[in-house]
C-alpha positions as CSV (number, residue, x, y, z in Angstrom):
1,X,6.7,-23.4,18.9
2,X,4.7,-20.2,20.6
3,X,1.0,-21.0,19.5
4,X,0.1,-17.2,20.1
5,X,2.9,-16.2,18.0
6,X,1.6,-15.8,13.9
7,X,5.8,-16.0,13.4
8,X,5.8,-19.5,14.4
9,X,3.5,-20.9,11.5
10,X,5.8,-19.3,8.2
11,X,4.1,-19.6,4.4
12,X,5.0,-22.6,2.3
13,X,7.7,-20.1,0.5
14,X,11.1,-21.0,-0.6
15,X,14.4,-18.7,0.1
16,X,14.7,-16.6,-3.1
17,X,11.8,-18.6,-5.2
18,X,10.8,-15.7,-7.0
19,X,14.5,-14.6,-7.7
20,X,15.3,-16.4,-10.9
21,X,18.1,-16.0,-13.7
22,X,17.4,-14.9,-17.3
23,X,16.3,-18.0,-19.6
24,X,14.6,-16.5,-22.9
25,X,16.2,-16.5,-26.2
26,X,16.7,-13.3,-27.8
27,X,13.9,-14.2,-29.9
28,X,11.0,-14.6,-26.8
29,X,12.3,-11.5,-24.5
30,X,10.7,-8.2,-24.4
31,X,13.3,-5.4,-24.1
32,X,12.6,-2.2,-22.5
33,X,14.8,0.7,-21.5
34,X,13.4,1.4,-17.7
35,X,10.6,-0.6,-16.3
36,X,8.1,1.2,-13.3
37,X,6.3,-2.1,-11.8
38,X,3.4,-1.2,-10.3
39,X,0.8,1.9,-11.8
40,X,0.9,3.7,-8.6
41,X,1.4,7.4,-7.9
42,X,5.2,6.9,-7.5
43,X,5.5,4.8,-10.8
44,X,3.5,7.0,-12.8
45,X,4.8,10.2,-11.7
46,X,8.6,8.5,-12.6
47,X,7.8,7.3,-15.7
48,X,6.0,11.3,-16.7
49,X,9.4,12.9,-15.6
50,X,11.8,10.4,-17.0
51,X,10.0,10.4,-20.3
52,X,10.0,14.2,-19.9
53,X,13.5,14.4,-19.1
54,X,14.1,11.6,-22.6
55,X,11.8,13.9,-24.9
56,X,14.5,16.6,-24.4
57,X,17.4,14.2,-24.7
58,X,16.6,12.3,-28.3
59,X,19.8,10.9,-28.5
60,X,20.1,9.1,-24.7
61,X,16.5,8.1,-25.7
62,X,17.6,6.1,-28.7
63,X,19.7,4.0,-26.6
64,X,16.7,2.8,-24.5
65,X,15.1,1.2,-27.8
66,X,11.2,0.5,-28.8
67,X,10.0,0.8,-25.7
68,X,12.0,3.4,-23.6
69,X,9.5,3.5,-20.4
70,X,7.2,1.1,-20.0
71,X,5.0,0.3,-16.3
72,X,3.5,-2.9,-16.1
73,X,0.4,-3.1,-13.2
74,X,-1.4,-5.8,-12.5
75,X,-4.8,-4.3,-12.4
76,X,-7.3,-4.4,-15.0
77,X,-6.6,-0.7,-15.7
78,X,-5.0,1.8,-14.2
79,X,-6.3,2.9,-10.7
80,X,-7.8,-1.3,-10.2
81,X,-6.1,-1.3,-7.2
82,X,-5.2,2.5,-6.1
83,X,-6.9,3.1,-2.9
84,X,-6.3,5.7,-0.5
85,X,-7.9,8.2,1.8
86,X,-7.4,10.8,0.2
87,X,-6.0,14.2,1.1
88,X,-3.1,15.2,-1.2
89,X,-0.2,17.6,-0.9
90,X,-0.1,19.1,-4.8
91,X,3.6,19.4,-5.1
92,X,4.7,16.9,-7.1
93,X,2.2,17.4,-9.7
94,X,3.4,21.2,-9.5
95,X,6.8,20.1,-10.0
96,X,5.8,17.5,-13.1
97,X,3.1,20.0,-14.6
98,X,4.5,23.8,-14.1
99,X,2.4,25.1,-16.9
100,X,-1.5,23.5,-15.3
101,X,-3.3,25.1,-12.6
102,X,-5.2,23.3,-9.4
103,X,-8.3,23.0,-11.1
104,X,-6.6,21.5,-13.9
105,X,-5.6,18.2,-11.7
106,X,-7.7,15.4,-10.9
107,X,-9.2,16.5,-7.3
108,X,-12.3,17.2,-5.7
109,X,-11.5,20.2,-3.4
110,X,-8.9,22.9,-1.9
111,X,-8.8,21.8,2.1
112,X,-9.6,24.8,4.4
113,X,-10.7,23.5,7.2
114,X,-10.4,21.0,9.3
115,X,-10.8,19.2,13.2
116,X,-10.4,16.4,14.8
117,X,-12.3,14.9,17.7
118,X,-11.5,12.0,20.5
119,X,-14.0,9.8,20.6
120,X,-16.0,7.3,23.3
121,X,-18.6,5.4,22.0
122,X,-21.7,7.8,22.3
123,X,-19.8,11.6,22.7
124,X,-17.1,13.7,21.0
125,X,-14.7,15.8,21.5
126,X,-12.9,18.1,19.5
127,X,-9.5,18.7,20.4
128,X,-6.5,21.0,19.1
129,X,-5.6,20.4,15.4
130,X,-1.8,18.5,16.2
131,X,0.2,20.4,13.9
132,X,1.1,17.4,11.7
133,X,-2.5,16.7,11.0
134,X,-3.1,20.4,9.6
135,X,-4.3,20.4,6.0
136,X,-5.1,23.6,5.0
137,X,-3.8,24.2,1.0
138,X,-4.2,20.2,0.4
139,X,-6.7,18.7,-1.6
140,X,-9.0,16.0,-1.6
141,X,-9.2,13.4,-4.0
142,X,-9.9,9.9,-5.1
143,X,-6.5,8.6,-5.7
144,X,-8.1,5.8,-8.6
145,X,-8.9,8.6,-10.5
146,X,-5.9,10.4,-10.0
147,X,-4.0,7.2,-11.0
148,X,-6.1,7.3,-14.2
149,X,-5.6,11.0,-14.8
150,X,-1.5,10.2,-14.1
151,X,-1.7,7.4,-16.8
152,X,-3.1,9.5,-19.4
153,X,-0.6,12.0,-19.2
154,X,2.3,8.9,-19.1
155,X,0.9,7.9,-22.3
156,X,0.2,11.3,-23.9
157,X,4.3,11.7,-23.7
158,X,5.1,7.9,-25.1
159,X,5.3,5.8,-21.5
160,X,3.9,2.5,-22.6
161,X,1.2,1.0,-19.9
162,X,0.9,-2.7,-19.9
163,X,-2.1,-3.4,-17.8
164,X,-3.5,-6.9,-16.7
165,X,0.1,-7.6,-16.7
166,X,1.5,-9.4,-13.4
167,X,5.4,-9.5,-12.1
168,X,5.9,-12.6,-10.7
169,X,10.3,-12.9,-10.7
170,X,12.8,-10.8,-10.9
171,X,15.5,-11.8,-13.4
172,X,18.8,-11.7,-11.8
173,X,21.9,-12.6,-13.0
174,X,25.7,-11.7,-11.5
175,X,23.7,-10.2,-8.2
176,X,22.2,-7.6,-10.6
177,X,18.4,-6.6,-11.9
178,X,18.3,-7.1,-15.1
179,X,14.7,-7.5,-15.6
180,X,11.2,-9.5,-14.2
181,X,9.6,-12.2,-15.3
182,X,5.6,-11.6,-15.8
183,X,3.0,-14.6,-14.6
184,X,1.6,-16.9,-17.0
185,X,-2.6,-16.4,-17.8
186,X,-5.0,-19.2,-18.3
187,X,-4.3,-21.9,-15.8
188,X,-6.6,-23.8,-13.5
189,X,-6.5,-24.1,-10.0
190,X,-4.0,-27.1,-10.5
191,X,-2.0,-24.8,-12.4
192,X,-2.2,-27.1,-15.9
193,X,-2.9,-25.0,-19.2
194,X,-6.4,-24.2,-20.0
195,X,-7.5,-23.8,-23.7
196,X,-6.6,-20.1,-23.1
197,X,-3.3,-20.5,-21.7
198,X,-0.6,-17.8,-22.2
199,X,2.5,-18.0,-21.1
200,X,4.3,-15.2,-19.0
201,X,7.3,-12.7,-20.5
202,X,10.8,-12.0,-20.0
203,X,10.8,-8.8,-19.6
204,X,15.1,-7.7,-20.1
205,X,15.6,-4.1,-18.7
206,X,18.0,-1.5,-18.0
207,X,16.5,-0.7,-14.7
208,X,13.6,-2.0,-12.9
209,X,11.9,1.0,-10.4
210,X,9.6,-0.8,-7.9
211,X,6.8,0.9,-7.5
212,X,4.0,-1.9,-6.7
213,X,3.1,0.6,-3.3
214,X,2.3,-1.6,-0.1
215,X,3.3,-5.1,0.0
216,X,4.9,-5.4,-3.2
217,X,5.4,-9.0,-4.3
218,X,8.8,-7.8,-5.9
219,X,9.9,-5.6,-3.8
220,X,9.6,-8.2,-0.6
221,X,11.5,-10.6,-3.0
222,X,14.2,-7.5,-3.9
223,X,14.5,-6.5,0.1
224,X,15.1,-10.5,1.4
225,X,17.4,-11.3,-1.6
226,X,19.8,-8.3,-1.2
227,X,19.5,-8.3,2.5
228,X,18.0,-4.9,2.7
229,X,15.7,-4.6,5.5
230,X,16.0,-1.3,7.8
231,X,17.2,-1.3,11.5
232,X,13.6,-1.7,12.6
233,X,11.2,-4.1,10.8
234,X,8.4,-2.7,8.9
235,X,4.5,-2.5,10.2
236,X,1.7,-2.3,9.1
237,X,-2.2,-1.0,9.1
238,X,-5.3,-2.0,7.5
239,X,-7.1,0.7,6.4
240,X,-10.9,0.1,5.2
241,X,-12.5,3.2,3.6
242,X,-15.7,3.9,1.8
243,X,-17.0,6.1,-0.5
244,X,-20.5,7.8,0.1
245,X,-22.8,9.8,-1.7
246,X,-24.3,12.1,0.8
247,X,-27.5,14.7,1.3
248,X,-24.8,17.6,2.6
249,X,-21.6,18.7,1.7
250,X,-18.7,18.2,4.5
251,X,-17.1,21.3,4.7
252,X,-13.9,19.6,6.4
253,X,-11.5,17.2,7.0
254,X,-12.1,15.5,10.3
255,X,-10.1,12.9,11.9
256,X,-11.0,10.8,15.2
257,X,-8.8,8.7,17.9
258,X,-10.4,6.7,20.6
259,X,-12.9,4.7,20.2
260,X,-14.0,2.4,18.4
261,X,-10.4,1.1,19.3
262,X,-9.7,0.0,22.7
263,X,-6.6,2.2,24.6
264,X,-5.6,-0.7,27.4
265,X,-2.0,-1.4,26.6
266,X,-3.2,-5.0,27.2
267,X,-4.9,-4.6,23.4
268,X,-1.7,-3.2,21.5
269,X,-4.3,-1.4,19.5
270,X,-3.5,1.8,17.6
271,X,-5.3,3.7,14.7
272,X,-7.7,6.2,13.9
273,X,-10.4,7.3,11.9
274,X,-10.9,10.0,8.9
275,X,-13.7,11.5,6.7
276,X,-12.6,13.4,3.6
277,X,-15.5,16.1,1.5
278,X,-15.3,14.8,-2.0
279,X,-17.1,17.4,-3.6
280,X,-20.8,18.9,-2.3
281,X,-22.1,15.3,-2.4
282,X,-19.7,12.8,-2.0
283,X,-17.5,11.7,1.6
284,X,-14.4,9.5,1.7
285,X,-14.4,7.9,5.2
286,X,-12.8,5.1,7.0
287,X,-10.5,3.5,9.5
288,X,-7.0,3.0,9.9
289,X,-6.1,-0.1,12.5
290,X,-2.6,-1.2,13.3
291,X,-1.4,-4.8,12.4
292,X,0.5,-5.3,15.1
293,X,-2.8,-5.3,18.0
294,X,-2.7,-8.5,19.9
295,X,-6.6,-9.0,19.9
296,X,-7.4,-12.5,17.3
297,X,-11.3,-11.1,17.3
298,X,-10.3,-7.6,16.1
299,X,-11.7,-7.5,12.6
300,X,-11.2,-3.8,11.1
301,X,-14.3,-4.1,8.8
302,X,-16.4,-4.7,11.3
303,X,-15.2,-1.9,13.8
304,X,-15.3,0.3,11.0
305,X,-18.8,-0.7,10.6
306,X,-19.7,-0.2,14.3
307,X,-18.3,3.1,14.1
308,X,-20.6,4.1,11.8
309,X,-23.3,4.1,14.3
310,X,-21.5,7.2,16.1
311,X,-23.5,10.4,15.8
312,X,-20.5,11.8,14.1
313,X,-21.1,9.8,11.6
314,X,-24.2,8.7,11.3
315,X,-25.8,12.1,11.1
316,X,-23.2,12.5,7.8
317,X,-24.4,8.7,6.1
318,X,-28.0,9.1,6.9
319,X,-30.3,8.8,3.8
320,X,-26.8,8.2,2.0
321,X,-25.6,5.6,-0.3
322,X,-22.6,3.6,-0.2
323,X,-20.6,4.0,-3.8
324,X,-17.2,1.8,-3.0
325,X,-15.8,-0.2,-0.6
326,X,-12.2,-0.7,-0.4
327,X,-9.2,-1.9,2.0
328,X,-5.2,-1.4,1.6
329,X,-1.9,-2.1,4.0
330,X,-0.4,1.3,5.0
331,X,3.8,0.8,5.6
332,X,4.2,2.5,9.4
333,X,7.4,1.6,10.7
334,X,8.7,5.1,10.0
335,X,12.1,6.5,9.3
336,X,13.9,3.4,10.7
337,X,12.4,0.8,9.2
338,X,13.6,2.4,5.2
339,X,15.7,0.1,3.3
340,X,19.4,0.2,4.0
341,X,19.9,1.3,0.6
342,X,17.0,2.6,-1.6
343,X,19.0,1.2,-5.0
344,X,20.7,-1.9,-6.0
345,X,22.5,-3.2,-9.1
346,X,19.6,-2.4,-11.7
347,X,16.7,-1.4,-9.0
348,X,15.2,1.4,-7.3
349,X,12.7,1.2,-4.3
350,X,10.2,3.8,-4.6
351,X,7.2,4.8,-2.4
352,X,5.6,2.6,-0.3
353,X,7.2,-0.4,-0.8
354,X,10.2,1.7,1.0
355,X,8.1,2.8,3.8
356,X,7.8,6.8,2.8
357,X,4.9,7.0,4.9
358,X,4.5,10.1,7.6
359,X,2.4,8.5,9.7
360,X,1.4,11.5,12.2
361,X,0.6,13.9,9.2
362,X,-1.1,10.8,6.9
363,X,0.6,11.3,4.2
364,X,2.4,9.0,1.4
365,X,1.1,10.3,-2.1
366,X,3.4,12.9,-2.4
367,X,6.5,11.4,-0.9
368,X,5.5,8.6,-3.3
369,X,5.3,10.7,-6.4
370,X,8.5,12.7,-5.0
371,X,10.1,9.6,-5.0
372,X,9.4,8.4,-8.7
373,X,10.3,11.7,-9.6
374,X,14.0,11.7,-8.2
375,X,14.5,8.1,-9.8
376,X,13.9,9.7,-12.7
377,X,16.5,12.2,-12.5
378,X,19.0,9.7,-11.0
379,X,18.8,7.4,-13.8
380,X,18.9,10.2,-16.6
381,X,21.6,11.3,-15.1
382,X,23.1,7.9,-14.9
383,X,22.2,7.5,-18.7
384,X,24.0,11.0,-19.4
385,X,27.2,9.9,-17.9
386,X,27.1,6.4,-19.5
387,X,27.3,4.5,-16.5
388,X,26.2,0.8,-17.1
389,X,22.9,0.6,-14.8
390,X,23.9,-2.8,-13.6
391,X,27.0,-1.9,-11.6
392,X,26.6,-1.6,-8.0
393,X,27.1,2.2,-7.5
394,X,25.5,3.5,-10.7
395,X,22.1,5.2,-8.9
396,X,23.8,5.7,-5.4
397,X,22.5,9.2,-6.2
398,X,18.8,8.0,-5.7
399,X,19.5,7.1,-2.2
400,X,21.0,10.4,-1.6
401,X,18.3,12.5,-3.2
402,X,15.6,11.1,-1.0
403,X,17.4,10.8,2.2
404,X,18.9,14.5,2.3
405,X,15.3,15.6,0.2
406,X,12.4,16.5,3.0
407,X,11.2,13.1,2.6
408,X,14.5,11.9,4.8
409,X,13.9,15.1,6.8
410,X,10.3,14.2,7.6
411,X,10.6,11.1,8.2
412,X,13.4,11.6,10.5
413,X,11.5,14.6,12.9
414,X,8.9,11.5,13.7
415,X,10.8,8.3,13.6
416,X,9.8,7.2,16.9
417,X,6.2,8.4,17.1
418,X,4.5,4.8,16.0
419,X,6.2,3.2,17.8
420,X,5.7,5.0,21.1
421,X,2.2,3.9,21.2
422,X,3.0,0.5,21.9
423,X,3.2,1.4,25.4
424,X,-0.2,2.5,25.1
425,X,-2.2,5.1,24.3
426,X,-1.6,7.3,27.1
427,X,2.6,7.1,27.0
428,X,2.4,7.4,23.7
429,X,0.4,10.2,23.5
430,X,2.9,11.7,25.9
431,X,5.9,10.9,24.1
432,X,4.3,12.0,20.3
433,X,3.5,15.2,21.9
434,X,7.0,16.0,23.1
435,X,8.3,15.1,19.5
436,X,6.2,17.2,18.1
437,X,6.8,20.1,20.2
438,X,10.7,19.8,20.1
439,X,10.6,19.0,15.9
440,X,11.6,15.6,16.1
441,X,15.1,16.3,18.6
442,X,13.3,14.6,21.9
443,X,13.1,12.0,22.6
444,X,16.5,10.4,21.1
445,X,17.5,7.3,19.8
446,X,15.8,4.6,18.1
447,X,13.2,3.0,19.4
448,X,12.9,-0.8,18.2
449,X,9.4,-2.3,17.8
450,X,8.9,-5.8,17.0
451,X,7.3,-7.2,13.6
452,X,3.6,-8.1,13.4
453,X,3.9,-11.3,12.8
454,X,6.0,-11.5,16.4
455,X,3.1,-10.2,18.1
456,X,1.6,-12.5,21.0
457,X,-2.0,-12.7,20.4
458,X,-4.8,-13.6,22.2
459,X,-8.8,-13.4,22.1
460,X,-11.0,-11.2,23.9
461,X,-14.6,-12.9,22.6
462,X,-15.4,-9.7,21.1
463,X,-18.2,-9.4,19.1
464,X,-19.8,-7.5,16.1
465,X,-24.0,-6.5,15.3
466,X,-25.5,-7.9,12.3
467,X,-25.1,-5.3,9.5
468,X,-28.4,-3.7,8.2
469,X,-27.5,-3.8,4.8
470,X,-28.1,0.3,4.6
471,X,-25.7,1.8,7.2
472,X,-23.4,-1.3,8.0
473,X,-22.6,-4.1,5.7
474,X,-20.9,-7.7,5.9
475,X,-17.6,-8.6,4.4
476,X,-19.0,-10.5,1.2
477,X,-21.1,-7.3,0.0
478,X,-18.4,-5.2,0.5
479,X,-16.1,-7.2,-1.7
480,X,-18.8,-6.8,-4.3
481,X,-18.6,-3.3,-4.0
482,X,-15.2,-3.3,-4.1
483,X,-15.7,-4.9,-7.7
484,X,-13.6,-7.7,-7.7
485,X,-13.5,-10.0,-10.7
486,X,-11.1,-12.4,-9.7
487,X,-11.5,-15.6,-11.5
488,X,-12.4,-18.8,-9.7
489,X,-10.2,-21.2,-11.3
490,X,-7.2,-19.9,-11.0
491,X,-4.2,-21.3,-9.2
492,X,-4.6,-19.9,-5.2
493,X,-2.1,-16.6,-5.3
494,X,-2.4,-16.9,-0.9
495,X,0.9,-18.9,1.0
496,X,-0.2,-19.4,4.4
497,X,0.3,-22.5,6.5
498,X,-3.0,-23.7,6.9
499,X,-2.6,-25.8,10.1
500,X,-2.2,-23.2,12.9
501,X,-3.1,-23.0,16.5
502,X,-6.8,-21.9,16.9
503,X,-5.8,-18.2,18.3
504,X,-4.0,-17.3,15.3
505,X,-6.3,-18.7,13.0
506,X,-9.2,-17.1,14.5
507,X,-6.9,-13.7,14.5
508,X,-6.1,-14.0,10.1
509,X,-9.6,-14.9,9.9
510,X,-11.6,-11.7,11.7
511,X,-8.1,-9.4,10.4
512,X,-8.9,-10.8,6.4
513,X,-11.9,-7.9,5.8
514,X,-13.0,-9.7,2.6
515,X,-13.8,-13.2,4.1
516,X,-10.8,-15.1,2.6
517,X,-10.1,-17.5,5.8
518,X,-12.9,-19.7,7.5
519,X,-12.2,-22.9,9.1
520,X,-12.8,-26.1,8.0
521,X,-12.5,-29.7,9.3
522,X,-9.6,-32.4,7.7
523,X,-10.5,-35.9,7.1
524,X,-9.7,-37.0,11.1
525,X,-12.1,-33.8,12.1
526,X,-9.1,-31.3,12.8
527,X,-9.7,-27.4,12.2
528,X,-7.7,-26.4,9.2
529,X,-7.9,-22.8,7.8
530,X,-9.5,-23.0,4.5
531,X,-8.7,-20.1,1.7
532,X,-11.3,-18.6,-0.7
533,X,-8.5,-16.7,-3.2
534,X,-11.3,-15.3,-5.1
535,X,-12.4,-13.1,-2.8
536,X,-9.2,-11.3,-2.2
537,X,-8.6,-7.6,-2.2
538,X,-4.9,-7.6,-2.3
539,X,-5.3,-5.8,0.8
540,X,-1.9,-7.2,2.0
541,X,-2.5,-8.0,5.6
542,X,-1.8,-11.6,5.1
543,X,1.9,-10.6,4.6
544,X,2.0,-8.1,7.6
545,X,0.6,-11.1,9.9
546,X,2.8,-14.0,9.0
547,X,1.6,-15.1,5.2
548,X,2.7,-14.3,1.9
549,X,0.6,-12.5,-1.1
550,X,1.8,-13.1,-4.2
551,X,0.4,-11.8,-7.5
552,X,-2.5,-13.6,-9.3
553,X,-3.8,-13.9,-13.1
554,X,-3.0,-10.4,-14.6
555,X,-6.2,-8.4,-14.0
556,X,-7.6,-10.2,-11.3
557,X,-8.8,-8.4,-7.9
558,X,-10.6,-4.9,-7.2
559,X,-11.5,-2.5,-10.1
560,X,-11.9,0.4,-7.8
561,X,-13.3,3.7,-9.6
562,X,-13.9,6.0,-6.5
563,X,-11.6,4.9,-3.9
């Protein structure tokens, strides 16, 4: 065993334990036609066109029964647990509402300008705009609002929304989808039946779309069952962000590199900052940090918080108020690290539980809602030709649509750019440069990265200021403004092996930026991590790092409103 290595200290989690057959009597099942998991932008903007494209089609509609399209999300409401930065690319709600204007959607602000700056710890300065990082006929926007706005329309054109509403298994039976399994409500931290107990649903489908975003607890489940995982593995970010109201408009989008991060190849440490206008008094702002650094004291809440303190930013915060706190994974292994296949027997893969993330340009909400849209079309076309949804080549056309669509294309002109930063900041500068000056044709080939969780770690002692509860703030209040309302006695939703070395426990413990991990001494005086589920986030990083998040009690977690 490598003590440094997070790999070598895997979650208590059994091959295919949340891969389970269909047991329900007619009688106790739930039948739906299609089933989005997850009330994301790729889900919701599915379930609008398929419903759309069913409206038109009465007849292939009657087939579906009660409940043609249905999402389920685990969130207390739509948007819980939608986080992003956000700057949006307004095709895909072009292409779903053709008849509504851009002041009709759910944003702040057109993007006109923008700039971004390199950063030491007390100067600035502002570079060239890198092509992939220009925004100019974008908008800004707070994507849990947008995922509310999404879900009003689903429901205006007869997509039922089952929030508070967990999927825990996927039902599979003859190596085909045929439907999920949601988690019981109302145990205790034992997992014995409280006075409230309810038990969880068959839920028996023609097609399941995965569309839980980052770190989706079915879609890991889907990808390791059906052996599906890309050429490269998939990594990951933490992005924290916060929401401020502010005494001055921001008249631009600004993005940072540099500092706070540290650019020795020794710290494996890649990322970036970004501060969005959100209307003349509000500013979106926060940092993205790669998962796959090597430094166990690297916590990206704190940083985040020490960046603050930059006159960049702190002239913006000044005399401010914080509104929302947040944190989410970001998917950044690029066009290599997609799925083999995007479908299987009775599944799609949508969003960012595939990986459609651009990481140069920052984008995913588009390709997201891009995605959900050509599920759509591939299963009513699928549904037009009566092809049973359960055979193995029945939504091929899925996989085709979204590699040959600009999605594939995009994906493909910067597939090595991530991962040419793990020879530092310098080289991979260097190497992101040339891709982006040749399209995506230099250099060639793949290049291979290695999973987070197979990252050597070590500690560098570094440390963090006490937060002055006005510009900075700790972990704890943060999770308070992040309103979570997870429920203390619920069964512990967090697989991690508990008794690791004392590098990588000190590494999930400053990574975790809502306090979940602390150490704590066993009966013979042994350091042991010990796990405070309640405080969770969902943020995902667990996963990314060598855990496994699994979905608690139906609406437990963040109820973000601004983020």
């Amino acid at each position: 065993m490598t003590n440094n290595l997070p790999s070598s200290f895997p979650p208590p989690v059994a091959k295919d334990e949340f891969i389970v057959p269909p047991q329900a009597k007619p009688d106790e099942e739930l039948s739906i036609g299609a089933l989005f998991v997850g009330a994301g932008p790729a889900s919701l903007a599915g379930a609008i066109r398929l419903m759309q494209l069913l409206n038109e089609a009465p007849d292939i509609k009657a087939t579906l029964g009660e409940f043609p399209v249905a999402i389920v999300e685990k969130g207390k409401y739509v948007g819980a647990h939608l986080l992003s930065g956000a700057v949006i690319n307004p095709s895909a709600f072009q292409k779903l509402f053709p008849n509504l204007k851009a002041e009709d959607f759910p944003f702040y602000q057109r993007i006109d300008k923008e700039a971004v700056y390199f950063l030491t710890d007390k100067n600035s300065l502002r570079i060239p705009t890198p092509p992939t990082m220009r925004n100019h006929g974008n908008y800004s926007a707070s994507l849990s609002k947008v995922g509310k706005w999404l879900g009003e329309q689903a429901e205006a054109l007869g997509v039922t929304i089952l929030p508070e509403t967990s999927g825990t298994h996927l039902l599979v039976n003859n190596e085909a989808v045929v439907g999920i399994r949601t988690g019981d409500k109302g145990r205790d931290q034992q997992g014995q039946h409280m006075p409230n107990f309810e038990p969880g649903t068959e839920m028996h489908t023609k097609i399941v779309a995965l569309g839980e975003g980052t770190q989706g607890h079915l879609t890991q489940a889907a990808l390791e069952h059906f052996q599906l995982q890309g050429q490269n593995p998939q990594i990951w970010a933490l992005g924290v962000k916060e929401v401020w109201q502010v005494q001055k408009p921001l008249d631009r989008v600004i993005h940072t590199m540099g500092w706070p991060l540290k650019l020795g190849k020794k710290y494996h440490e890649f990322g970036g900052s970004f501060a969005y206008p959100f209307g003349p008094d509000k500013v979106s702002l926060g940092l993205v940090v790669g998962l796959d650094n090597h430094d166990a004291s690297l916590s990206a809440h704190d940083v985040f918080q020490e960046m603050k303190l930059h006159p960049l930013f702190k002239g913006m915060l000044e005399g401010g108020k914080r509104l929302g706190w947040g944190a989410k994974t970001i998917p950044e292994g690029g066009y290599y690290a997609l799925p083999k296949k995007l479908h299987l027997p009775g599944a799609l893969i949508l969003g960012d539980g595939a990986g459609m993330v651009n990481v140069p340009s920052l984008k995913g909400i588009h390709y997201a809602m891009w995605s959900g849209i050509y599920a759509a079309e591939a299963i009513f076309r699928a549904l037009k030709a009566g092809n049973h949804l359960h055979s193995p080549f029945a939504l091929s056309s899925y996989d085709s649509d979204v590699r040959e669509s600009f999605i594939g294309k995009d994906l493909y002109a910067v597939r090595n750019m991530r991962q040419a930063f793990q020879h530092g900041f310098v080289a991979g500068g260097a190497v992101a440069s040339l891709m982006t000056l040749t399209k995506g044709r230099f250099p060639r080939g793949r290049a291979t990265s290695l999973a987070d969780r197979e990252q050597p770690l070590f500690s560098s002692g570094r440390t963090y200021a006490k937060p002055d509860g006005k510009l900075t703030f700790d972990k704890l209040s943060s999770v308070h403004a992040a309103g979570n309302r997870s429920r203390d006695k619920q069964p512990n939703h967090i697989r991690v092996e508990r008794n690791v070395s004392e590098v990588v426990g000190e590494a999930l413990i400053h990574m975790c930026p809502a306090e979940v991990y602390e150490w704590k001494r066993d009966e013979t005086g042994k350091k042991i991590l010990q796990i405070n589920p309640s405080n969770c986030v969902h943020c995902g990083a667990i996963t990314a790092k060598g855990g496994r998040l699994t979905p608690p009690e139906g609406g437990s977690g963040p109820e973000y409103t601004e983020m």
